[in-house]
mmCIF file as Biopython writes it, N, C-alpha, C and O atoms, coordinates in Angstrom:
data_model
#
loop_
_atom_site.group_PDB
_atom_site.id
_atom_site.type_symbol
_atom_site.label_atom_id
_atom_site.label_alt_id
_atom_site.label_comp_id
_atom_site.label_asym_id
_atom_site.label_entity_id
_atom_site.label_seq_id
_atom_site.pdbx_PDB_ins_code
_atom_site.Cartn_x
_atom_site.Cartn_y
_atom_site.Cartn_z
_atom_site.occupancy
_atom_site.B_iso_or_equiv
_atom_site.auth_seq_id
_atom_site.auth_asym_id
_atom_site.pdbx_PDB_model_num
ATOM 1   N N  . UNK A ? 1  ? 127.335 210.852 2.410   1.0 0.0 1  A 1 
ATOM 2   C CA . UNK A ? 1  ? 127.929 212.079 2.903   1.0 0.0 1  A 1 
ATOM 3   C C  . UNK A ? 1  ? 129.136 212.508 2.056   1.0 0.0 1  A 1 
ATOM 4   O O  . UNK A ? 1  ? 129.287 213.723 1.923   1.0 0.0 1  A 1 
ATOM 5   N N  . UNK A ? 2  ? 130.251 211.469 1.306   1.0 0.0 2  A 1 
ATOM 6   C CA . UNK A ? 2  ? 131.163 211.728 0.921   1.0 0.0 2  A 1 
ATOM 7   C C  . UNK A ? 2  ? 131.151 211.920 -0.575  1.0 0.0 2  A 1 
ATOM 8   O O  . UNK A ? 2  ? 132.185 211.974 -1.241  1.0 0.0 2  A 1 
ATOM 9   N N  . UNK A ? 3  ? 129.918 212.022 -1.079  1.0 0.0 3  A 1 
ATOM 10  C CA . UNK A ? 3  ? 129.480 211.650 -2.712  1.0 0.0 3  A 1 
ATOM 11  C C  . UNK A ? 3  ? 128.986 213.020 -2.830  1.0 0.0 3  A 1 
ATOM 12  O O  . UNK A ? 3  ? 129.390 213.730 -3.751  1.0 0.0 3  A 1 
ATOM 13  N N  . UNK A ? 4  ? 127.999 213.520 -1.822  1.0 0.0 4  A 1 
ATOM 14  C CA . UNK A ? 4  ? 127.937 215.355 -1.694  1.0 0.0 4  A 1 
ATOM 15  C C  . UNK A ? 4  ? 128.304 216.039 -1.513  1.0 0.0 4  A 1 
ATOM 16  O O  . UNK A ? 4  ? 128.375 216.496 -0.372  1.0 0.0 4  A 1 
ATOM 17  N N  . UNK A ? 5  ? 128.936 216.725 -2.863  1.0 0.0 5  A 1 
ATOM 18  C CA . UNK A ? 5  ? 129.851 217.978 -2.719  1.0 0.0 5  A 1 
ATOM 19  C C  . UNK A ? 5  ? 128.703 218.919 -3.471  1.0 0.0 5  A 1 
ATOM 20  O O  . UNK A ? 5  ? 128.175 218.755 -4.572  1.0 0.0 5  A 1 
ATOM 21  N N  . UNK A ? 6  ? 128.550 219.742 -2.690  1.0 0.0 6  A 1 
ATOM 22  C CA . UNK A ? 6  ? 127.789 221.568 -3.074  1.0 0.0 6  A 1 
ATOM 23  C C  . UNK A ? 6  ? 129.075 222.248 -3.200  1.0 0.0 6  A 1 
ATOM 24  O O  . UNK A ? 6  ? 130.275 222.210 -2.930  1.0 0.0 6  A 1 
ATOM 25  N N  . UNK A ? 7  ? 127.506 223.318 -4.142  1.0 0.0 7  A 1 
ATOM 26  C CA . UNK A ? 7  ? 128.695 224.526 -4.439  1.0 0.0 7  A 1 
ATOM 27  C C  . UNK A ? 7  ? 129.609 225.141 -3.958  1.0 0.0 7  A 1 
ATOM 28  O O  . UNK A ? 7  ? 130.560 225.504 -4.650  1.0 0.0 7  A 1 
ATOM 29  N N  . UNK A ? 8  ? 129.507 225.429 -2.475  1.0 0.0 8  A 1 
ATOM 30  C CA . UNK A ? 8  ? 129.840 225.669 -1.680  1.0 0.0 8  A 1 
ATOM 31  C C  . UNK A ? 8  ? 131.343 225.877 -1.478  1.0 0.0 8  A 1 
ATOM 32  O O  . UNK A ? 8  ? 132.158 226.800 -1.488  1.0 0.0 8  A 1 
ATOM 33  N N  . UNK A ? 9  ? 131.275 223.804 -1.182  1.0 0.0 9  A 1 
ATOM 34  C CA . UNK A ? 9  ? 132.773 223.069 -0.931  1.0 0.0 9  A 1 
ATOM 35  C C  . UNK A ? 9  ? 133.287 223.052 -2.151  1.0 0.0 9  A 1 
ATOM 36  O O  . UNK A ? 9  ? 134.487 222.781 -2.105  1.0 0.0 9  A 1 
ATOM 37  N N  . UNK A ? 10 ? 132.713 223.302 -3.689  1.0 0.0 10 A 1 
ATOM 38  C CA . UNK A ? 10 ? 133.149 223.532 -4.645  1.0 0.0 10 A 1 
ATOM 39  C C  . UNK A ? 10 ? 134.342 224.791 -4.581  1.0 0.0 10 A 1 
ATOM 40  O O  . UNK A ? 10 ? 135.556 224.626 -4.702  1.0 0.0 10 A 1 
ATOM 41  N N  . UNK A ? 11 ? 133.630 226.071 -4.358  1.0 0.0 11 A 1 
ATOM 42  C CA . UNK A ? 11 ? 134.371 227.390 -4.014  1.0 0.0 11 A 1 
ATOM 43  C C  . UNK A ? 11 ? 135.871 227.135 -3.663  1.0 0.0 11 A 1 
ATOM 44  O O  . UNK A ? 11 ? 136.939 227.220 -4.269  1.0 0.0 11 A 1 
ATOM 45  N N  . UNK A ? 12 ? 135.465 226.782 -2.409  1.0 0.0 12 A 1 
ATOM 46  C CA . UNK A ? 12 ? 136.439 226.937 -0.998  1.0 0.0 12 A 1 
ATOM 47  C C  . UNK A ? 12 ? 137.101 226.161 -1.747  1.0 0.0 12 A 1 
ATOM 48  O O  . UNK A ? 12 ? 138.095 226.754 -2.167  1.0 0.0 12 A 1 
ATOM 49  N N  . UNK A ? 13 ? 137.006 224.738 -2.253  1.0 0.0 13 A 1 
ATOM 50  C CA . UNK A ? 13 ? 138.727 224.240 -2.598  1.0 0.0 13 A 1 
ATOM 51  C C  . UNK A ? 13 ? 138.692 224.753 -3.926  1.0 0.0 13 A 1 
ATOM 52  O O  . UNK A ? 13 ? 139.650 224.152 -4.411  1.0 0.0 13 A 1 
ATOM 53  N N  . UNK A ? 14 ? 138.218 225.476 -4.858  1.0 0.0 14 A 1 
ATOM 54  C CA . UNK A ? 14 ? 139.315 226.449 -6.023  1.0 0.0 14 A 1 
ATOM 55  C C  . UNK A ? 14 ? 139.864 227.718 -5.397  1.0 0.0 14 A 1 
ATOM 56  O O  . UNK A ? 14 ? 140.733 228.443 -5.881  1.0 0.0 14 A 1 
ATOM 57  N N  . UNK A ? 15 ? 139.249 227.868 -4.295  1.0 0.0 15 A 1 
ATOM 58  C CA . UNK A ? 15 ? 140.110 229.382 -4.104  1.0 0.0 15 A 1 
ATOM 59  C C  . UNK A ? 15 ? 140.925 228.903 -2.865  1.0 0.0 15 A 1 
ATOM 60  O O  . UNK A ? 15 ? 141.798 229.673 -2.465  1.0 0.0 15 A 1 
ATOM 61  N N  . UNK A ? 16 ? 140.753 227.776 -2.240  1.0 0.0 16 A 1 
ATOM 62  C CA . UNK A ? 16 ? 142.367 227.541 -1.803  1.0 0.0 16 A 1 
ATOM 63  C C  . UNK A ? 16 ? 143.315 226.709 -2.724  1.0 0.0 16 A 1 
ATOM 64  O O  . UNK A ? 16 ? 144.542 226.796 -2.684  1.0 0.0 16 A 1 
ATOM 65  N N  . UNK A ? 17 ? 142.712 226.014 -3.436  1.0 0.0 17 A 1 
ATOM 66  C CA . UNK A ? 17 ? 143.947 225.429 -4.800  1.0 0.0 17 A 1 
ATOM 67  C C  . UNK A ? 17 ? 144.394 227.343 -5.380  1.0 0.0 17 A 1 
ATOM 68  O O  . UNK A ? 17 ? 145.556 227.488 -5.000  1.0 0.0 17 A 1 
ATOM 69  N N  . UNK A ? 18 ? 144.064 228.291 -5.875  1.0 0.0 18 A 1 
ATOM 70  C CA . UNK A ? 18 ? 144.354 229.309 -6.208  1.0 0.0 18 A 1 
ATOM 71  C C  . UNK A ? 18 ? 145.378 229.879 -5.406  1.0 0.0 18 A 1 
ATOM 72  O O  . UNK A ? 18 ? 146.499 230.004 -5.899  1.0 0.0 18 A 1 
ATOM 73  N N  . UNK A ? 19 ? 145.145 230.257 -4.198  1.0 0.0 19 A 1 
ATOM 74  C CA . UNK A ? 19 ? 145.817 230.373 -3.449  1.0 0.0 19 A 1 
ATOM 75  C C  . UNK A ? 19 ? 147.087 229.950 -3.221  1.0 0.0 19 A 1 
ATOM 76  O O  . UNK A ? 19 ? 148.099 230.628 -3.041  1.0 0.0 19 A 1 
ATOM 77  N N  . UNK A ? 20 ? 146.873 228.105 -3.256  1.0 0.0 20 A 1 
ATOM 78  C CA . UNK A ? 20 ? 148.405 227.608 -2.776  1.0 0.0 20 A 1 
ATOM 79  C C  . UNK A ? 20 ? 148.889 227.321 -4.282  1.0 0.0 20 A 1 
ATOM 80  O O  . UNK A ? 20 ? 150.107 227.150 -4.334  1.0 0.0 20 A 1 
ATOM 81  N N  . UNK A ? 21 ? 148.180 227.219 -5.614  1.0 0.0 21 A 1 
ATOM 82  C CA . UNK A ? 21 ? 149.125 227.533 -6.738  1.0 0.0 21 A 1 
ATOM 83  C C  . UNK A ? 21 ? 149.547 228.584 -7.044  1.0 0.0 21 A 1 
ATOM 84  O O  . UNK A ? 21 ? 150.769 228.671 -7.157  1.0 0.0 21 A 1 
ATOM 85  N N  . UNK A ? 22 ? 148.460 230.142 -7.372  1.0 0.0 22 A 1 
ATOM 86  C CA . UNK A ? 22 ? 149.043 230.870 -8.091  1.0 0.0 22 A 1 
ATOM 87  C C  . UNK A ? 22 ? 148.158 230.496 -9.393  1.0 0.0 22 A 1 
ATOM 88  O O  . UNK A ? 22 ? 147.991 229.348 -9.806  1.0 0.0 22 A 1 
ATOM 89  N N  . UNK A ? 23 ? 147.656 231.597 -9.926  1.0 0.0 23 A 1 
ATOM 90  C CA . UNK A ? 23 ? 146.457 232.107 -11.511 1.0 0.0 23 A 1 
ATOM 91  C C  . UNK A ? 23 ? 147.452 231.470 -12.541 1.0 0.0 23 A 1 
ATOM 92  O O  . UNK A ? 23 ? 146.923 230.954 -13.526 1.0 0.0 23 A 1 
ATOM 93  N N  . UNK A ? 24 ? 149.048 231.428 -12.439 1.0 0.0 24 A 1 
ATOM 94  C CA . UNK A ? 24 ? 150.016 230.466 -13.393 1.0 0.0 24 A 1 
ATOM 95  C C  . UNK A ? 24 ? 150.105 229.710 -13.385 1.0 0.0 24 A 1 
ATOM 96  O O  . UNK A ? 24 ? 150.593 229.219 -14.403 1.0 0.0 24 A 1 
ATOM 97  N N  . UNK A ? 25 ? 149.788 228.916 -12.401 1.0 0.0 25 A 1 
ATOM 98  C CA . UNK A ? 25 ? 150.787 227.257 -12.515 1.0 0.0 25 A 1 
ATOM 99  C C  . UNK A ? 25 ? 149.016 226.469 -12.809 1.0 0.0 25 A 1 
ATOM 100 O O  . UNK A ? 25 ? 148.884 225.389 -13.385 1.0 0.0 25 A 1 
ATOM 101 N N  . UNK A ? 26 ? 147.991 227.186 -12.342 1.0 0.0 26 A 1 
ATOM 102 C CA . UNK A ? 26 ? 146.818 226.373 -12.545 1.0 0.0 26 A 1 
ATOM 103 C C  . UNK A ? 26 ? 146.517 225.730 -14.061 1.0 0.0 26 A 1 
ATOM 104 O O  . UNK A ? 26 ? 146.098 224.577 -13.960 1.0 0.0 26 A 1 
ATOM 105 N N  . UNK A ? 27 ? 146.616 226.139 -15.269 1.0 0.0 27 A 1 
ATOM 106 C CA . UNK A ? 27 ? 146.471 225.950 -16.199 1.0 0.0 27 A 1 
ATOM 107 C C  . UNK A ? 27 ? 147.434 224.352 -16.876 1.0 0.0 27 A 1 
ATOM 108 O O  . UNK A ? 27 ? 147.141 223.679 -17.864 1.0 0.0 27 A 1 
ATOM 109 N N  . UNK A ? 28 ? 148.442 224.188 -16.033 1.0 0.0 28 A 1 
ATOM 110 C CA . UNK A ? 28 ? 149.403 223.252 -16.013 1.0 0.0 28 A 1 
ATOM 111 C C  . UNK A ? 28 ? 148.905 222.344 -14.960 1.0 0.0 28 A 1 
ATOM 112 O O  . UNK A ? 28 ? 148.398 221.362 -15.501 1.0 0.0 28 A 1 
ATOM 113 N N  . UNK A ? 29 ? 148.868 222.303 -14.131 1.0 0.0 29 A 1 
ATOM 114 C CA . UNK A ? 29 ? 148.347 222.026 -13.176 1.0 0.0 29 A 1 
ATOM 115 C C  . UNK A ? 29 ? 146.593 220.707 -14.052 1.0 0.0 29 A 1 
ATOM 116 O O  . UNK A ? 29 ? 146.450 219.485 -14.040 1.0 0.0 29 A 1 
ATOM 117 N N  . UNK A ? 30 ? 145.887 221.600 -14.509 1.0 0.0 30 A 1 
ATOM 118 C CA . UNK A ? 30 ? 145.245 221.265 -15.827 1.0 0.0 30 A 1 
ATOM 119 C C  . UNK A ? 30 ? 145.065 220.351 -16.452 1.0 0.0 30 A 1 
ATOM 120 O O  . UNK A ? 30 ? 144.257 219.428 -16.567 1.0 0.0 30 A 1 
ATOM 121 N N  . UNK A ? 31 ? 146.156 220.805 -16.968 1.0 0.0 31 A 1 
ATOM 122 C CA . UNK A ? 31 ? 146.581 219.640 -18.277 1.0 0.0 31 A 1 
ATOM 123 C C  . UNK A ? 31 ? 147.202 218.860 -17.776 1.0 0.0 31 A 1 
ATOM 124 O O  . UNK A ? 31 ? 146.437 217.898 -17.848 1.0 0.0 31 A 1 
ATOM 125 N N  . UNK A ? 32 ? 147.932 218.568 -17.364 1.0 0.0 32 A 1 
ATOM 126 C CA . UNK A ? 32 ? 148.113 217.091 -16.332 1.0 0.0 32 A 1 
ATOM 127 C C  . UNK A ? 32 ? 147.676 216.552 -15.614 1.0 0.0 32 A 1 
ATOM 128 O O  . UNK A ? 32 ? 148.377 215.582 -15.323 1.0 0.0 32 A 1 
ATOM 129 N N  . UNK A ? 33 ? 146.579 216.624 -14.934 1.0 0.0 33 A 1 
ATOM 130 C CA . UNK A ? 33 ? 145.471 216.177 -14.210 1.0 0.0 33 A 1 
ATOM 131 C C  . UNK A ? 33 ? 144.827 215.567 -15.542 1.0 0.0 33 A 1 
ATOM 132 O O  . UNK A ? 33 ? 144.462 214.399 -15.416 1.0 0.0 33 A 1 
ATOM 133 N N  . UNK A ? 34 ? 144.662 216.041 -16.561 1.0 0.0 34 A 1 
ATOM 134 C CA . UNK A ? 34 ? 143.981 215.410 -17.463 1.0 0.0 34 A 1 
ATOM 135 C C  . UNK A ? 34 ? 144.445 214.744 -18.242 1.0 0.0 34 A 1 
ATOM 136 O O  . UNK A ? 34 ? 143.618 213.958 -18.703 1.0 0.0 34 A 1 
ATOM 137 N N  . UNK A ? 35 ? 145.749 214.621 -18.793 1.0 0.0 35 A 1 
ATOM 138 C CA . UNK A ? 35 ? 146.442 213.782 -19.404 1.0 0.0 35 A 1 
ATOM 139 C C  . UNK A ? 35 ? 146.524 212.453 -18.215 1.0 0.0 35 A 1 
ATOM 140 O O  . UNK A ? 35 ? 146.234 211.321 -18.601 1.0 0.0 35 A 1 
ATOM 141 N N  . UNK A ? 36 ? 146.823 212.627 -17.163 1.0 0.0 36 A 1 
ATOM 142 C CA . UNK A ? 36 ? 147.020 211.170 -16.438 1.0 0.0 36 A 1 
ATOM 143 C C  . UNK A ? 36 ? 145.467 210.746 -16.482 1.0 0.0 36 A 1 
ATOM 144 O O  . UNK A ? 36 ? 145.243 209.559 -16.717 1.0 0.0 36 A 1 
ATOM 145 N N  . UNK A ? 37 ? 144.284 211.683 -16.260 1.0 0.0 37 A 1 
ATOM 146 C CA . UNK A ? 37 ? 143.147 210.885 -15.975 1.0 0.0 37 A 1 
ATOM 147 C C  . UNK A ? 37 ? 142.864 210.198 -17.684 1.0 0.0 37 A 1 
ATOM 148 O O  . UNK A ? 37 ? 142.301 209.121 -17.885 1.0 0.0 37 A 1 
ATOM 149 N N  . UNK A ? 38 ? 143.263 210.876 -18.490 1.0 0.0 38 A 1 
ATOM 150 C CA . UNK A ? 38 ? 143.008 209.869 -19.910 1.0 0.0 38 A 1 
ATOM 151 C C  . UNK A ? 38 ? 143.737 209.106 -20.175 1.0 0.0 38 A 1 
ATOM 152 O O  . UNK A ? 38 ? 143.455 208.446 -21.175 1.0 0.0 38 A 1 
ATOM 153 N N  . UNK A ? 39 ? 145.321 208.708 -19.295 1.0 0.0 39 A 1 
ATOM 154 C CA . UNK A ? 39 ? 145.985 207.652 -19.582 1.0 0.0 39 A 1 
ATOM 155 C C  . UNK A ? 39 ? 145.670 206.411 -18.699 1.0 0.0 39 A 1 
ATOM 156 O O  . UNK A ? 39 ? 146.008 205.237 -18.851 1.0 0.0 39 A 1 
ATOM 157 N N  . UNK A ? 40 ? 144.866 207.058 -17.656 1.0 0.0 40 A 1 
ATOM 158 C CA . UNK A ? 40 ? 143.838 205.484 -16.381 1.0 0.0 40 A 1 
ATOM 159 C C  . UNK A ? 40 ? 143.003 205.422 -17.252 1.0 0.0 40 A 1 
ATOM 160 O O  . UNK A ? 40 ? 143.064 204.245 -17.606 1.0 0.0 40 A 1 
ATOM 161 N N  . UNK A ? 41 ? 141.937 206.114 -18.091 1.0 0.0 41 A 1 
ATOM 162 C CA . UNK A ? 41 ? 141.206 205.798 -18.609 1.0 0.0 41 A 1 
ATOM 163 C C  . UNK A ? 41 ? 141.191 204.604 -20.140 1.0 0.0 41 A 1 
ATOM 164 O O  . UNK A ? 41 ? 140.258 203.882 -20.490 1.0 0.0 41 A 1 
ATOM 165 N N  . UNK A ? 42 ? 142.506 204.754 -20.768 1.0 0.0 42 A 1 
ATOM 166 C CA . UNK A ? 42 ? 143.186 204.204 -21.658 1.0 0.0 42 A 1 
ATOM 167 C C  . UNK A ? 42 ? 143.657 202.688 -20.934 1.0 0.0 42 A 1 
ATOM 168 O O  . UNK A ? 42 ? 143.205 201.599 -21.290 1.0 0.0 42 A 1 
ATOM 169 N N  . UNK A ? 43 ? 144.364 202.833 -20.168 1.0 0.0 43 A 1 
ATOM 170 C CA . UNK A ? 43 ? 144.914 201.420 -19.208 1.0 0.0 43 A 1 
ATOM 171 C C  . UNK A ? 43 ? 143.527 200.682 -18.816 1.0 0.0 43 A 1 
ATOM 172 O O  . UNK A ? 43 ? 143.471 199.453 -18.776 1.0 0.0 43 A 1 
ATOM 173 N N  . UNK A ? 44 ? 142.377 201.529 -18.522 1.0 0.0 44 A 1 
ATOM 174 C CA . UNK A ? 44 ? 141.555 200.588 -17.815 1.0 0.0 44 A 1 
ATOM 175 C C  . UNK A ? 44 ? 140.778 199.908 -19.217 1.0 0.0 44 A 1 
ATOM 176 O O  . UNK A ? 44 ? 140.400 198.753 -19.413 1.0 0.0 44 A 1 
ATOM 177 N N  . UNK A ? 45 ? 140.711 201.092 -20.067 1.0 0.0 45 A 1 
ATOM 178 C CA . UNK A ? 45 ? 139.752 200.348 -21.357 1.0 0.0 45 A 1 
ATOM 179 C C  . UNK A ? 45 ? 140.532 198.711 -21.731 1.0 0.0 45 A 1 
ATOM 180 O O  . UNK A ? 45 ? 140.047 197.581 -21.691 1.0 0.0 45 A 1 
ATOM 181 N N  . UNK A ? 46 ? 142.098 199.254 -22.139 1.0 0.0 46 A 1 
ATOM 182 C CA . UNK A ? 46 ? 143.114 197.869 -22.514 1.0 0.0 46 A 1 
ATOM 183 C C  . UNK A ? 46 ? 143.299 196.939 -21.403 1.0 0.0 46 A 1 
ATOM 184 O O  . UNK A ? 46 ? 144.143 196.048 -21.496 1.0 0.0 46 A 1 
ATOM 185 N N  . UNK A ? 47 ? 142.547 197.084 -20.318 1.0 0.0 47 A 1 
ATOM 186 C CA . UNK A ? 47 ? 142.504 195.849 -19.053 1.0 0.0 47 A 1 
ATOM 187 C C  . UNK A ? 47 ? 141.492 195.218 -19.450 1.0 0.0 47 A 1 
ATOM 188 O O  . UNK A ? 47 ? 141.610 194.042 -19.792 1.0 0.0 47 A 1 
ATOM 189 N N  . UNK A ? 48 ? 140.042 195.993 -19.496 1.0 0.0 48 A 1 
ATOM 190 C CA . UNK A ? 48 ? 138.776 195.169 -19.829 1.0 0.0 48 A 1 
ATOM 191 C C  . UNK A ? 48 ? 138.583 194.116 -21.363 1.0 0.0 48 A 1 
ATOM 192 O O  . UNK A ? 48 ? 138.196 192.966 -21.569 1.0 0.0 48 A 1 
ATOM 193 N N  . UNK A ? 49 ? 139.063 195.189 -22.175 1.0 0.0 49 A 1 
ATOM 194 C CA . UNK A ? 49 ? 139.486 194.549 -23.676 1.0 0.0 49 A 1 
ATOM 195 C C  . UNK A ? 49 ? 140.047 192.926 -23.274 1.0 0.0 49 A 1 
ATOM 196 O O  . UNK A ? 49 ? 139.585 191.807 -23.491 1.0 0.0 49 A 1 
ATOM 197 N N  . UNK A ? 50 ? 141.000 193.318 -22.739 1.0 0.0 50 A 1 
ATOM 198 C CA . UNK A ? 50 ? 142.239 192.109 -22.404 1.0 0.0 50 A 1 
ATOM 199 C C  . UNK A ? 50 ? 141.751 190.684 -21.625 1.0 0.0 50 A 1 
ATOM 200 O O  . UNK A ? 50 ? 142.052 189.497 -21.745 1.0 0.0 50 A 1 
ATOM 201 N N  . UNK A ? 51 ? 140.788 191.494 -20.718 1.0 0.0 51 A 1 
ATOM 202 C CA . UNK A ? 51 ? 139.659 190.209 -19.749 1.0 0.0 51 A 1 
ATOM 203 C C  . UNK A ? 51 ? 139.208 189.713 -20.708 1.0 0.0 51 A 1 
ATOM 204 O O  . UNK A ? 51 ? 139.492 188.572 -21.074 1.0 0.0 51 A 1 
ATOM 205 N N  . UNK A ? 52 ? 138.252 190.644 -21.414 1.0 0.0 52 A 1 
ATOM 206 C CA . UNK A ? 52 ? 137.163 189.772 -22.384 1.0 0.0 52 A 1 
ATOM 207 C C  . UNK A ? 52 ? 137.589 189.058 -23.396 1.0 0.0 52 A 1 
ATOM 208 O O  . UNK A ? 52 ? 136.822 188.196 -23.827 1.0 0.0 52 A 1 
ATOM 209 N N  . UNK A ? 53 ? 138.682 189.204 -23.917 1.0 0.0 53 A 1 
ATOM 210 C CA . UNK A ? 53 ? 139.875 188.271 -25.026 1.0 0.0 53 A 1 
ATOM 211 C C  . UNK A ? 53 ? 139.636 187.204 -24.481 1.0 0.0 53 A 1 
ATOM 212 O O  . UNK A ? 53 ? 138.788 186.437 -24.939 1.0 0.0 53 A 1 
ATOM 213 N N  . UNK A ? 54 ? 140.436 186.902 -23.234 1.0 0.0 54 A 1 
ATOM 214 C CA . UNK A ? 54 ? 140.713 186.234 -22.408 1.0 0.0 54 A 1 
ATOM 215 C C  . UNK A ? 54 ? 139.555 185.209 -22.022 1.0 0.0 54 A 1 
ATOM 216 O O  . UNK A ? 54 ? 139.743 183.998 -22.141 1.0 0.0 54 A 1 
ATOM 217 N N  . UNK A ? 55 ? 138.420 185.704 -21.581 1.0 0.0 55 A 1 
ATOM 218 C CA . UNK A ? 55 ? 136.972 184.810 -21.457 1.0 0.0 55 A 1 
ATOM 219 C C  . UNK A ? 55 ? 136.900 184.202 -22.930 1.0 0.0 55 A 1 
ATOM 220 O O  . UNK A ? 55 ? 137.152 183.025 -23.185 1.0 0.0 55 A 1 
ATOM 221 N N  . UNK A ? 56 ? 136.518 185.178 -23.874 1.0 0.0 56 A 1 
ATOM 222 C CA . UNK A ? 56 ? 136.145 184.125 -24.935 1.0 0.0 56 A 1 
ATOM 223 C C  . UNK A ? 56 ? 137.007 183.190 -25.407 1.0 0.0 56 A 1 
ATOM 224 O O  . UNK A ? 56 ? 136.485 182.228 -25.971 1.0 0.0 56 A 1 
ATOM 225 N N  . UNK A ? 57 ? 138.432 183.225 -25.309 1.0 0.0 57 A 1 
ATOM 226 C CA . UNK A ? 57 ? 139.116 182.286 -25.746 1.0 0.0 57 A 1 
ATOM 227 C C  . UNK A ? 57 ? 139.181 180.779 -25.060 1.0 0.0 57 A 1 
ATOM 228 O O  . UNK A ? 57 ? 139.574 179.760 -25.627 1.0 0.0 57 A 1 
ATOM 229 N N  . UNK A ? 58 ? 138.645 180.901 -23.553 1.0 0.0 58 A 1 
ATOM 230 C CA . UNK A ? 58 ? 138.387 179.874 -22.676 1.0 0.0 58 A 1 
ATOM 231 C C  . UNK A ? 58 ? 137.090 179.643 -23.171 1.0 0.0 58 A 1 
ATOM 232 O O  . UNK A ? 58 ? 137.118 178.562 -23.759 1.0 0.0 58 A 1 
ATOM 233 N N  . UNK A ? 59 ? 135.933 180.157 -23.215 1.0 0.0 59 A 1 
ATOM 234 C CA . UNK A ? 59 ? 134.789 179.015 -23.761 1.0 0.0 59 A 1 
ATOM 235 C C  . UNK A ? 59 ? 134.927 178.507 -24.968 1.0 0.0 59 A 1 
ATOM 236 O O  . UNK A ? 59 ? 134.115 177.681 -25.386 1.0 0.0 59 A 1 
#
């Protein structure tokens, strides 16, 4: 139930994110949503890296 999102519920939360930002602040709004999701994405790569170091140096 919580994995299906339609178009729908797509809409409704950009035009209430629109709403409670404002056509300005969205673009910022943006780019920081995406800079943090590529800096979890960066942390998680250098976690897994760091495990698997870690295994092979124990066998």
């Amino acid at each position: 139930m919580l994995g299906k999102i339609g178009l729908s519920e797509l809409l409704l939360a950009g035009g209430l994110i629109l709403l409670i930002f404002g056509p300005k602040k969205l673009p910022e709004i943006g780019r920081s949503f995406g800079k943090g999701l590529q800096e979890f994405k960066q942390a998680t790569k250098e976690l897994t890296d760091s495990v698997q170091l870690d295994e092979e140096t124990n066998e």
